[in-house]
Every structure is written in C-alpha cells, then in structure tokens.
C-alpha positions, 0 to 999 in steps of 0.5 A: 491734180487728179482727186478721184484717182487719190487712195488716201483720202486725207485731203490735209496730207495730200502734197499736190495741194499744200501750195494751195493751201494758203493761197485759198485761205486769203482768197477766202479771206477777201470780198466778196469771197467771203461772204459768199462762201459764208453765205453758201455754208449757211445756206448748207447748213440750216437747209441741207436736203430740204430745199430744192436748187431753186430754193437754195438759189434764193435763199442765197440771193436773200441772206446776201442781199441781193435785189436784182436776179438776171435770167439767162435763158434758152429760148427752147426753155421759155416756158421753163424761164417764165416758171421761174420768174414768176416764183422769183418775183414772188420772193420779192425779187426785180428780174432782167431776163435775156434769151439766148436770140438776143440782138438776133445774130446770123450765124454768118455774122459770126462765121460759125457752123449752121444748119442750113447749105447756105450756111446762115441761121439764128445763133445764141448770144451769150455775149449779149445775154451777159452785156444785157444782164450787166446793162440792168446791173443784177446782183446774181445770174442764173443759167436756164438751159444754156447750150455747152459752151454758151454757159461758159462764154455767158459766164466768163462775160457776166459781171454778177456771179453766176449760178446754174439752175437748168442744165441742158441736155436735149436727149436726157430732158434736162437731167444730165446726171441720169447718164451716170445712174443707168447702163442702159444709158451709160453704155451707148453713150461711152460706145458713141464717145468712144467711137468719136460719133 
C-alpha cells in the first residue's frame, strides 16, 4: 500500500485494497469498534472546525460515556497536564494522572543509553504510566507530551483506548506540523535527515 503515491484517487477502485474491504467492515461491525467509530463520526459531524482537539477529546469521552480519563504525561509538560486536568475535571470527569518518572527507574536498571559517563540517570516509564492507568481502570488515556517511542510503548500496554492530545517536539515547541509549512524549517531538517546527523 502506498496511498499517497495513488493517481486515481477512487479508493472504491483500488486493488491493493478490496481485501480489505470486508474484513473492515466486520470489524466496524463489533464492539467497542463500533461504537466508537459512530461516536467519532458523530463528534465529526456536528462539530467540525468548531472545537479544538481538547474539546473533541471530551466530548468523545462524554457521548461514550466514560467516567474515568487517565493523563499520561511528561514531566517537562506538568504545567501543560495540570492545564488540562483541571478543565477535564471541570467537565465532570474523575482523572488518574501518571508522569513519565514514575516508579523512578535508572537507566541502568534498564540497560538503555544515558546521558551521563557513568551511564545512569532518570528514565520515562511508559510501562508504569500505563500499568498505573489501568490500576485506576480508566475508560480513555490521553497522551501529554510522550517522547517518541514512549507513546507507543505506553499505548501498546494501555488497556483504555488512547488519544493524543500534545505531541512533543522540543525544538518546534510542541507543534510538529510547522515542519512541513515553512522551508526555513523544512529544509535544514530534510538537510539533517539526509545527512543521518
């Protein structure tokens, strides 16, 4: 598959997918599939470009009915997770928070790359955001601020479906898309990508 390279544009047509076809649509006909696809088309619909994603995530959260929303976050984003609890609670809903420091893990401990010579230091914990989560039995997660890679491992263990709320990009201040909007950005960072530095 390889959609963006696709000149037809008639997605009914395209070959590489008709397999897929009918095995998406008995997934979309099983729960929780369905209903949250439903919910998300509903959320589409009625509130198109007029909400922002915060707003969208709960009123997600509210036409499923969900009680409990877990916040994954990064420590560097407290301020930024705190924000955001407080209009969450606001809205009526319980929140379990879990910061990426949780269960204070050394990088030894884990046998991955530091910082310092002697090769120990704080590491995230995506693993125990997640378990910590699913201890409080949320019914959504939401993601502040993950590092690459910690989203996904936090995600893969979650038990609660996940959403992204804040993306992190230290050098873009948490706006990844402004990558691709102006070439004095996009051009230094395709030169550092194509050079592997």
């Amino acid at each position: 598959m390889h959609c963006l390279k696709c000149t037809n544009k008639k997605c009914n047509e395209c070959d590489f997918a008709k397999p897929l076809r009918e095995e998406s649509l008995m997934i979309y006909d099983t729960e929780p599939t369905k209903e949250m696809h439903s919910v998300a088309a509903d959320v589409e619909v009625s509130y198109h470009s007029r909400l922002t994603r915060l707003e969208e995530i709960l009123m997600f959260a509210e036409k499923m009915k969900f009680k409990r929303i877990g916040i994954a976050y990064c420590g560097g984003l407290t301020r930024e997770a705190y924000t955001a609890c407080n209009i969450i609670e606001l809205r009526g809903f319980l929140v379990s928070s879990a910061m990426c420091g949780i269960c204070g893990l050394d990088r030894k401990e884990v046998n991955v790359r530091s910082f310092r010579t002697d090769g120990s230091g704080p590491i995230c914990n995506p693993v125990g955001q997640a378990l910590a989560l699913n201890s409080d039995r949320t019914d959504l997660n939401i993601i502040v601020g993950l590092c690459v890679g910690h989203d996904m491992t936090f995600t893969a263990h979650s038990k609660a479906p996940v959403s992204t709320f804040i993306v992190k990009d230290r050098v873009l201040g948490h706006n990844p898309v402004q990558a691709l909007y102006t070439r004095y950005v996009t051009n230094p960072v395709f030169m550092r990508m194509k050079k592997g530095k």
